[in-house]
C-alpha positions in Angstrom: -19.4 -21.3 -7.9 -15.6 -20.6 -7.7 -13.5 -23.8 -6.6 -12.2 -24.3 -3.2 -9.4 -26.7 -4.2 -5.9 -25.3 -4.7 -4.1 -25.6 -7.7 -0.5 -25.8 -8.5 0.0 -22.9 -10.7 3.1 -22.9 -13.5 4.1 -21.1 -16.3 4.1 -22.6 -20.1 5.7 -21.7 -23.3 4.3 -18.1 -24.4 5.8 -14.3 -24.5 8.5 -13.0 -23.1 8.0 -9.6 -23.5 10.8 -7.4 -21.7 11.5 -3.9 -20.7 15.4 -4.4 -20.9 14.7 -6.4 -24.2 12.5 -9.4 -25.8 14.3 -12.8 -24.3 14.1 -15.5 -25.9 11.0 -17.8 -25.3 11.5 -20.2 -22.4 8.5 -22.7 -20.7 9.7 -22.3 -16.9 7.5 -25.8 -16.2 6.8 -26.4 -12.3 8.6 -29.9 -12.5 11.6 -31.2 -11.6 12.8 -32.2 -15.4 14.7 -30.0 -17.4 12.9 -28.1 -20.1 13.6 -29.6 -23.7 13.3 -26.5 -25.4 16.6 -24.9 -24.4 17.9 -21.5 -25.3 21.0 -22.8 -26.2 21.7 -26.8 -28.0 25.0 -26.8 -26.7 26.4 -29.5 -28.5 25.2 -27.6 -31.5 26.6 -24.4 -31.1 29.8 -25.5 -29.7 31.2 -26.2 -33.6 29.9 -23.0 -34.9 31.5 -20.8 -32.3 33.4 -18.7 -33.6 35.0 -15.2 -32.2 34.9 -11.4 -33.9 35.6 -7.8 -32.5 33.2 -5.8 -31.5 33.5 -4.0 -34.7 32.6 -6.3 -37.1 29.6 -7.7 -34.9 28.0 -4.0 -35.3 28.6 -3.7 -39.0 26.8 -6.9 -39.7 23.9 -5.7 -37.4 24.2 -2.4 -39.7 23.6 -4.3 -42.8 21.0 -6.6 -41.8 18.6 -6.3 -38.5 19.2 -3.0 -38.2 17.6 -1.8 -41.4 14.6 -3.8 -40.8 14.5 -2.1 -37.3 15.3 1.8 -38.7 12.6 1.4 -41.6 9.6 -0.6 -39.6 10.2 0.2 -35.6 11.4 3.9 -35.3 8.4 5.6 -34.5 8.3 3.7 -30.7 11.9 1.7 -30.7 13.7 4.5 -32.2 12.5 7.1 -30.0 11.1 5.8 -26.7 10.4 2.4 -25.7 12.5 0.0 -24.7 14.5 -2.0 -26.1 15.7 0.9 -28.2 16.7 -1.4 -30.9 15.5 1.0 -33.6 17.9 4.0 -31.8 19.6 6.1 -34.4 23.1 5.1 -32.9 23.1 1.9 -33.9 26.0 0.9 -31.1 23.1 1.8 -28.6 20.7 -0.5 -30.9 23.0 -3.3 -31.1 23.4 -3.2 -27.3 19.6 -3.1 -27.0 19.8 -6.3 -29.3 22.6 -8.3 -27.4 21.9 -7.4 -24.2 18.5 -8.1 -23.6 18.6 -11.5 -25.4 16.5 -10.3 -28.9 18.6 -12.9 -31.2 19.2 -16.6 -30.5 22.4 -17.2 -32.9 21.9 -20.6 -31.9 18.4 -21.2 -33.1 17.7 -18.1 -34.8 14.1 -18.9 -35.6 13.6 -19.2 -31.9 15.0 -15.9 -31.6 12.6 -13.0 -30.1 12.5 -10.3 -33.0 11.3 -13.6 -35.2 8.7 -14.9 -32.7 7.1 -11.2 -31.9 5.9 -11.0 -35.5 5.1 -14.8 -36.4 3.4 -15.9 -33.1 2.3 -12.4 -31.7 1.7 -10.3 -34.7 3.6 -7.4 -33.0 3.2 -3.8 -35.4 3.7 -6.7 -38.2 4.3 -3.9 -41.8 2.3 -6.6 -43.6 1.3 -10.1 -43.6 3.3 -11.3 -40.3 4.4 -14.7 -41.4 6.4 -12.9 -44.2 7.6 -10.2 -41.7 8.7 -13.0 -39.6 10.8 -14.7 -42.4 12.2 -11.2 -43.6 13.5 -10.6 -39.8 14.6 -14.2 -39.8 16.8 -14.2 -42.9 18.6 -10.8 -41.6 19.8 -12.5 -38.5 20.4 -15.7 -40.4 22.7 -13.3 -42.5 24.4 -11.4 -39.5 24.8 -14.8 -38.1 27.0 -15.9 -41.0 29.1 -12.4 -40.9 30.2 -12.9 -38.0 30.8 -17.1 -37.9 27.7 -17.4 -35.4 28.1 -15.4 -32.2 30.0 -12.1 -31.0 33.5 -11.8 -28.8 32.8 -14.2 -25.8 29.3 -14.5 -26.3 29.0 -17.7 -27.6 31.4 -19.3 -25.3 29.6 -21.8 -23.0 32.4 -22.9 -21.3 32.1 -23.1 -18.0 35.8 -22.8 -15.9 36.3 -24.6 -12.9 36.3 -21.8 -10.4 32.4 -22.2 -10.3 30.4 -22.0 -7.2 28.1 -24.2 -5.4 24.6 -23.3 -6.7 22.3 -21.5 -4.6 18.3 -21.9 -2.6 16.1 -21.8 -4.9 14.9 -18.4 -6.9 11.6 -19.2 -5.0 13.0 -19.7 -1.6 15.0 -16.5 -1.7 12.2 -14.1 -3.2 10.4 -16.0 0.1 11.9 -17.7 2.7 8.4 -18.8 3.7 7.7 -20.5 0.1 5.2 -23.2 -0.4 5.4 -25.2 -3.4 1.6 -25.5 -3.3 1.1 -21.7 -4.1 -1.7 -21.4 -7.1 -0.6 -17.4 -8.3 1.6 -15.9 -10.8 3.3 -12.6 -10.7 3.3 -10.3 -14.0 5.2 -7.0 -13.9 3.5 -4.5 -15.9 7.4 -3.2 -17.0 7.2 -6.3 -19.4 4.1 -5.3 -21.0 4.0 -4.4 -24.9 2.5 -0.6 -24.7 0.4 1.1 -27.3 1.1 5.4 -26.5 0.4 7.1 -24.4 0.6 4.5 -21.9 4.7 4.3 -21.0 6.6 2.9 -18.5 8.0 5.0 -15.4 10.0 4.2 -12.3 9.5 4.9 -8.6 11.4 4.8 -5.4 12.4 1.7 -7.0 8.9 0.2 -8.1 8.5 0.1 -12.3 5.0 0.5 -13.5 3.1 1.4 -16.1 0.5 5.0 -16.7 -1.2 7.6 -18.8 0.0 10.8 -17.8 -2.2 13.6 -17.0 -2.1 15.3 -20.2 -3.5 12.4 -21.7 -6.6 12.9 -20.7 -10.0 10.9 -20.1 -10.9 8.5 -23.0 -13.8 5.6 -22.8 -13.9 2.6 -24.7 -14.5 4.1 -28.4 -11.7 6.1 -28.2 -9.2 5.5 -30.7 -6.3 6.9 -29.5 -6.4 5.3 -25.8 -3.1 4.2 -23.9 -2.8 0.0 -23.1 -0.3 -2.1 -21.6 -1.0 -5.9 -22.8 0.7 -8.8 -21.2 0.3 -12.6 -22.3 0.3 -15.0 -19.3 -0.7 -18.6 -19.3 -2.1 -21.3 -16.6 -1.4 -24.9 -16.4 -5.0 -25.6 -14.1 -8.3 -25.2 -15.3 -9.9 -23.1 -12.5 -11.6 -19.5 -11.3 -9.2 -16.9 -11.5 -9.2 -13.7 -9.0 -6.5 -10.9 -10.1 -4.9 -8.4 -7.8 -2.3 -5.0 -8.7 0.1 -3.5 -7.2 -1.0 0.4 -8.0 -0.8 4.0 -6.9 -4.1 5.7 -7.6 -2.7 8.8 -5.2 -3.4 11.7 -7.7 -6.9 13.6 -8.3 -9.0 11.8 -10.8 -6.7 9.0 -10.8 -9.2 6.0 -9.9 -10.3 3.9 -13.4 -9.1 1.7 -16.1 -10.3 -1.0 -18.1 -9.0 -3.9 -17.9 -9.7 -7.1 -20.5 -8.6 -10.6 -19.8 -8.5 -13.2 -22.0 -11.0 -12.7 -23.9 -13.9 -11.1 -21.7 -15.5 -7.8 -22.0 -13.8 -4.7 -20.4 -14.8 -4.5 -16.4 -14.0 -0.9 -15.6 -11.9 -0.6 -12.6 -12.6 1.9 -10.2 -10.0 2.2 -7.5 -9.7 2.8 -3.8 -7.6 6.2 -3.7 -3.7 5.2 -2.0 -1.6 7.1 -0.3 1.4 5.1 -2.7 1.7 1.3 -3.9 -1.1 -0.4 -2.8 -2.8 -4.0 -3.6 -5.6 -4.0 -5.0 -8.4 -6.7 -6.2 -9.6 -5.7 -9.8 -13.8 -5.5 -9.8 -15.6 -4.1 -12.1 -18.1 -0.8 -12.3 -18.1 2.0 -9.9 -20.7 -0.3 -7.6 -17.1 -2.6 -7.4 -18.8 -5.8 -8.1 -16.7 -8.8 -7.7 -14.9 -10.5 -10.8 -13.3 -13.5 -11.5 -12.6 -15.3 -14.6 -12.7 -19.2 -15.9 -9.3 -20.1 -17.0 -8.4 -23.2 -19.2 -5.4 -24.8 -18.7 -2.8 -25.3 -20.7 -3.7 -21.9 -23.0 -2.0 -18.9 -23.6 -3.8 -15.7 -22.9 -3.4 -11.8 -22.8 -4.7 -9.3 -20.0 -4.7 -5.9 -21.3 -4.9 -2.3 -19.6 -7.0 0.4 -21.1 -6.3 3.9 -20.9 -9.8 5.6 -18.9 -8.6 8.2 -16.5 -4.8 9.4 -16.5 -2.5 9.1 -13.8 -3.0 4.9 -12.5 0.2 3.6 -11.8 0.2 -0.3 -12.2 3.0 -1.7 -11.2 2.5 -6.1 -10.8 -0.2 -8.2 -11.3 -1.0 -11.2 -9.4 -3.2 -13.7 -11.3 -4.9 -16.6 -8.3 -6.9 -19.3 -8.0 -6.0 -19.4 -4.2 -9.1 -18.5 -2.5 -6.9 -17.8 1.2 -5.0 -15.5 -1.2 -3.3 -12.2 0.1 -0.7 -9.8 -1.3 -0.5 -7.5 1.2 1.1 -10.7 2.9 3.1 -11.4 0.3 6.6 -9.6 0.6 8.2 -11.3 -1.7 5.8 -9.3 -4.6 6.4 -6.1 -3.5 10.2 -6.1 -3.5 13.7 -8.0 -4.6 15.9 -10.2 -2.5 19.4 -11.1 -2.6 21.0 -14.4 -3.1 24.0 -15.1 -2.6 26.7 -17.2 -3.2 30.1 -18.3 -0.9 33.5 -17.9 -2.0 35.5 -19.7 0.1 36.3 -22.6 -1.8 37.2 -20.7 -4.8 39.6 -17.9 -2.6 40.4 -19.5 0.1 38.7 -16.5 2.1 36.2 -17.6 5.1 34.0 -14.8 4.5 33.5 -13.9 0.9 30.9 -14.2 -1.0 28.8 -13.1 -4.0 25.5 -11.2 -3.7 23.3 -10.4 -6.6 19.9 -8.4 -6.3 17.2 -10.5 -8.1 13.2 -10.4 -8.6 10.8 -11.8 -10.9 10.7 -9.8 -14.2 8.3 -11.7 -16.3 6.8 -15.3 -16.8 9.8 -16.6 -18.6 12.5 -14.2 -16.7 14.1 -12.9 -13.9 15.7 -9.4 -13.6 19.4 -9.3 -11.6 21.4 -6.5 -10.7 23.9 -5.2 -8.6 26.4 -7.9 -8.3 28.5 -7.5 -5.7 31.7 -8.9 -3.2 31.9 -9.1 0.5 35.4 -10.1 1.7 38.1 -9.4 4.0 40.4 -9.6 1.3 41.2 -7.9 -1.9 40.3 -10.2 -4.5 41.1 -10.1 -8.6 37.7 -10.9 -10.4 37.8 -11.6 -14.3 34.3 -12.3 -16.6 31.8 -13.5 -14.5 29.3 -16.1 -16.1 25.5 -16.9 -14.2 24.6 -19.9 -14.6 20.9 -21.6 -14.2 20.8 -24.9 -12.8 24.7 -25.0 -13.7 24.5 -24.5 -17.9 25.4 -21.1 -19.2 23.2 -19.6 -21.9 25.4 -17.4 -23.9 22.7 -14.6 -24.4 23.2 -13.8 -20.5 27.2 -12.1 -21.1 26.2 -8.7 -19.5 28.9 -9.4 -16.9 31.5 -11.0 -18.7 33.3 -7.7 -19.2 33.9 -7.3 -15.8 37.5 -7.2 -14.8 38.3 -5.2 -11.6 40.0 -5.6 -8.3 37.0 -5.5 -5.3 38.4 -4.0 -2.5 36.4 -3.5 1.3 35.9 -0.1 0.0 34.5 -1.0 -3.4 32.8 -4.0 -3.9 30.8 -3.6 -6.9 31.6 -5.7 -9.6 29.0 -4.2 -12.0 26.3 -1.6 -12.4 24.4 -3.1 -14.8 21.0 -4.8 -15.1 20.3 -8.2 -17.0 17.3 -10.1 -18.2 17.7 -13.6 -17.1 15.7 -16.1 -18.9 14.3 -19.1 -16.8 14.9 -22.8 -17.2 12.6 -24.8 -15.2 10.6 -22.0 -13.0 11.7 -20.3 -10.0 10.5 -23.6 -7.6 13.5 -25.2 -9.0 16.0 -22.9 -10.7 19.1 -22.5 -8.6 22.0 -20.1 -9.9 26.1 -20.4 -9.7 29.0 -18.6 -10.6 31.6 -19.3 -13.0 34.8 -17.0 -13.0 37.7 -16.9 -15.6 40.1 -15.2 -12.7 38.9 -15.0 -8.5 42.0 -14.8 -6.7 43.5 -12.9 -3.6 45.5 -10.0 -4.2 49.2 -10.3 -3.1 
């Protein structure tokens, strides 16, 4: 019999697989302490920070991770998935690296190109401990060519034109939050894939699919498509999981989907007429399925090619019997949170937005940062920080140097992976600026 009492559900110490990139691992706890396993040991790094051109960064990538990447990842990293860390430009692999957070000069054994073989056994060559140390001793090396870090990367200095933080991550993905909430979001866009399942996009919504010329394949097939995602649970309880998918196209209605551990239930689905949610049950009869979870365990849930053309887009794993995601806006799209200027400017109404959602279990995904004001204003390396530290792997926006004017506001185009501290319940963000002034 499933339980009827709710849960507090929160997130421990597992994968962060990415779609912009593998991010360091983070344990976004539901509690109100900070995490001790930081990204970043500030006081640490501080005396190893160094500072070196672009130029020499990239050559010590070219002579160390990026041979182990051209000679073991090249058949997926090299020529379709993300991160393309294994591209044969190595600028655009080096920004696949550095961008999405792959290498943790500060602890480089914590670093996510060391962890996906040693803990995950991710397309290890050989035995994955030793695949591990070999990845590990060529960022240890690129570490030392360039004195620890890369031109304004390893800065965490934080100025002193810094906003007040912001609500919660929780309270602005739902204004309606409740702390008591027992589910956890996982967006398929994070998932490691096995071809021919890839990743797609849209109207906005990521997901994941076999495309028609795939073709039909059952559960001896060889060559079948997954998407596998690891996911954890902090209370032992019955589990119910839900998907965001589009099973709109002719034949599209079944995968197989495993979680930890169990057999494959083979999904039919309701046909949609675009994203839907969906409960996962198993056979065509739909018979209802939940699953015992143990607490304080790390597990996977995997997708299994069956018929092409399922789009997937974000899974909702619940405990919460009154559960619904059609009720749920906050799962279906991203918010904004923003951030007022005023102090730092002297301008009543400007302020910082920045476009945010829920990426993975250890992450959120922000883009589109952006100024409101009546005034022109100067704006010089912007730094995000998470409950007011600065992790140095987030520098996506620190090359932002523009004037925002009523008519362009846009400080950026770019996307960034932004790894968690404590969970979204408590995470608050703030902004640190070299330059924010008026323009005379």
């Amino acid at each position: 019999m499933k339980k009827s009492s709710k849960y507090k559900l929160s997130t421990l110490f597992a994968l962060g697989a990415v779609l912009l990139g593998y991010n360091q691992c983070v344990t976004p706890m539901s509690s109100s302490k900070s995490n001790s396993l930081k990204f970043t040991d500030q006081k640490s790094s501080s005396s190893s920070v160094g500072t070196v051109s672009r130029a020499v960064s990239v050559e010590a990538f070219r002579t160390t991770v990026y041979s182990v990447t051209r000679a073991r990842c090249i058949s997926c990293h090299g020529v379709s998935q993300t991160p393309m860390h294994a591209a044969s430009d190595v600028n655009v692999a080096y920004d696949a690296v550095i961008n999405s957070s792959k290498v943790d000069f500060s602890t480089p054994g914590n670093s996510r190109l060391v962890l996906k073989l040693r803990n995950e056994n991710h397309n290890c060559w050989g035995n994955c401990s030793s695949n591990a140390d070999e990845m590990l001793a060529q960022i240890n090396t690129w570490k030392s060519l360039t004195t620890g870090t890369i031109a304004d990367v390893g800065n965490t200095n934080v100025s002193g034109k810094t906003t007040k933080e912001t609500m919660t991550i929780a309270m602005a993905l739902n204004p309606n939050f409740n702390a008591s909430e027992s589910n956890l979001t996982l967006m398929t866009e994070a998932a490691s894939l096995k071809a021919p399942m890839i990743t797609a996009t849209e109207g906005g919504i990521s997901y994941v699919w076999t495309p028609a010329a795939a073709g039909i394949k059952d559960l001896s097939s060889q060559d079948a498509g997954t998407a596998t995602l690891n996911f954890a649970v902090q209370a032992s309880d019955f589990y119910n999981i839900f998907m965001y998918v589009n099973s709109s196209q002719a034949g599209s209605d079944s995968v197989y989907v495993k979680v930890a551990g169990s057999d494959y239930k083979e999904w039919t689905l309701d046909t949609t007429t675009g994203f839907q949610w969906q409960e996962l049950t198993n056979t065509p009869q739909k018979l209802q399925t939940e699953f015992y979870l143990t607490g304080s365990k790390n597990y996977t849930l995997e997708i299994r090619q069956k018929k092409p053309g399922v789009k997937i887009s974000k899974i909702v794993v619940t405990s919460d019997l009154s559960y619904d995601p059609n009720a749920m806006a906050k799962m279906n799209q991203k918010a904004t949170i923003s951030a007022p200027l005023s102090d730092l400017t002297g301008v009543a109404d400007a302020f910082l937005d920045l476009d945010i959602e829920e990426f993975d279990l250890y992450s959120y995904k922000v883009s589109n940062p952006r100024i409101r004001s009546s005034k022109d204003l100067k704006v010089k390396k912007i730094k995000i920080l998470v409950n007011g530290s600065f992790n140095p792997q987030h520098a996506t926006y620190l090359v932002v140097n523009k004037t925002i004017t009523k008519t362009d506001s846009s400080l950026s185009s770019a996307t960034m992976v932004l790894l968690k501290d404590k969970g979204s319940e408590f995470d608050k963000l703030s902004f640190s600026f070299d330059v924010i002034e008026v323009v005379k």
